[in-house]
Structures are given as structure tokens and as C-alpha cells.
N, C-alpha and C positions, 0 to 999 in steps of 0.2 A: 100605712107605712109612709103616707104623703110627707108628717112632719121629721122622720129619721133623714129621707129627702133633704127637705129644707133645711136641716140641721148642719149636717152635711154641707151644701152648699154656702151655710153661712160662714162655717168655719170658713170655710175655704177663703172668702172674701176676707175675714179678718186675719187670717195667716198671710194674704199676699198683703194686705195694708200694714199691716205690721214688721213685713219684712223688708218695706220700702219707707218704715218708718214715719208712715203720716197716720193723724190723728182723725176720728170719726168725723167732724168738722170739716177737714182737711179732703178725705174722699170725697162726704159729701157733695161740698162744695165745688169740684175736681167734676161730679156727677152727676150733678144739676139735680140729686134727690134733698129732702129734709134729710138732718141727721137722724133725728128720730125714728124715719124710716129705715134709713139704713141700720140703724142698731135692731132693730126688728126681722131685718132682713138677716143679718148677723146672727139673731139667736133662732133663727128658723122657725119665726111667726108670720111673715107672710110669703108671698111667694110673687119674686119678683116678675114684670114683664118679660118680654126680651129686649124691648126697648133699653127698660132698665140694665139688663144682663150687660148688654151690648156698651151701653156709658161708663158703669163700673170697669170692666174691660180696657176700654181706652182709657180712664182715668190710672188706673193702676198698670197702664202699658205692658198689655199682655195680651196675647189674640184672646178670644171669645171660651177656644177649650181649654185654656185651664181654666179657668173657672169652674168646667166640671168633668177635668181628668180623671177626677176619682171614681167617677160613674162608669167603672167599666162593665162589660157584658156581664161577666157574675156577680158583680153588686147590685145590677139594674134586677135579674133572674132573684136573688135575695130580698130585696124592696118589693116585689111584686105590686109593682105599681100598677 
């Protein structure tokens, strides 16, 4: 259930970059990742640090949990991670 996880969390990154309107490019660079990572990161093929977590976050000026609000207690029980 790791990559529903990751999935999950990618959306997440590209619903907040797209609702602040910037381009893969644009976070990247905001994030100090490759773009290419971050679109990988996006479709829930890798699994980023928390370093990373932590840069996306401040780039996209948001604290740390949204990025993964959606992880609540019954999601997490669901995932069975």
C-alpha cells in the first residue's frame, strides 16, 4: 500500500502548486529538487526525504502538515502501512 501512500501524497504537492499557480520548474526550483524529481515525486514513484518534504513545504508556503493532512487516522488504518 506504500505506492497508494505516495500517490496520495503526490497529488497533494501538485494540487497545492497548482493552486498557487506555479509550474513544475517553478516549485522545483522554489525547492532546490530536479524537476524531474519532483514530477516523480508527483505521480507517487518515489518517496521523498523529509528534508525534501520540509523544502516543498516552504516553497509552496504552507507548514509541513498539509502536505499530508489527508493522512488521517482512518486513512493511515486503511493503507496498512
Amino acid at each position: 500500500m506504500e505506492s497508494r501512500a505516495l500517490k496520495m501524497f503526490g497529488s497533494k504537492v501538485r494540487e497545492l502548486r497548482k493552486e498557487r499557480g506555479m509550474s513544475q520548474e517553478a516549485l522545483a526550483d522554489a525547492a532546490n529538487v530536479n524537476r524531474s524529481y519532483l514530477s516523480e515525486i508527483e505521480q507517487g514513484i518515489v518517496s521523498p526525504t523529509i528534508v525534501v518534504v520540509l523544502r516543498l513545504a516552504k516553497a509552496l508556503d504552507v507548514p509541513a502538515a498539509a502536505l499530508v493532512d489527508d493522512f488521517t487516522t482512518a486513512m493511515l488504518a486503511r493503507l496498512k502501512l
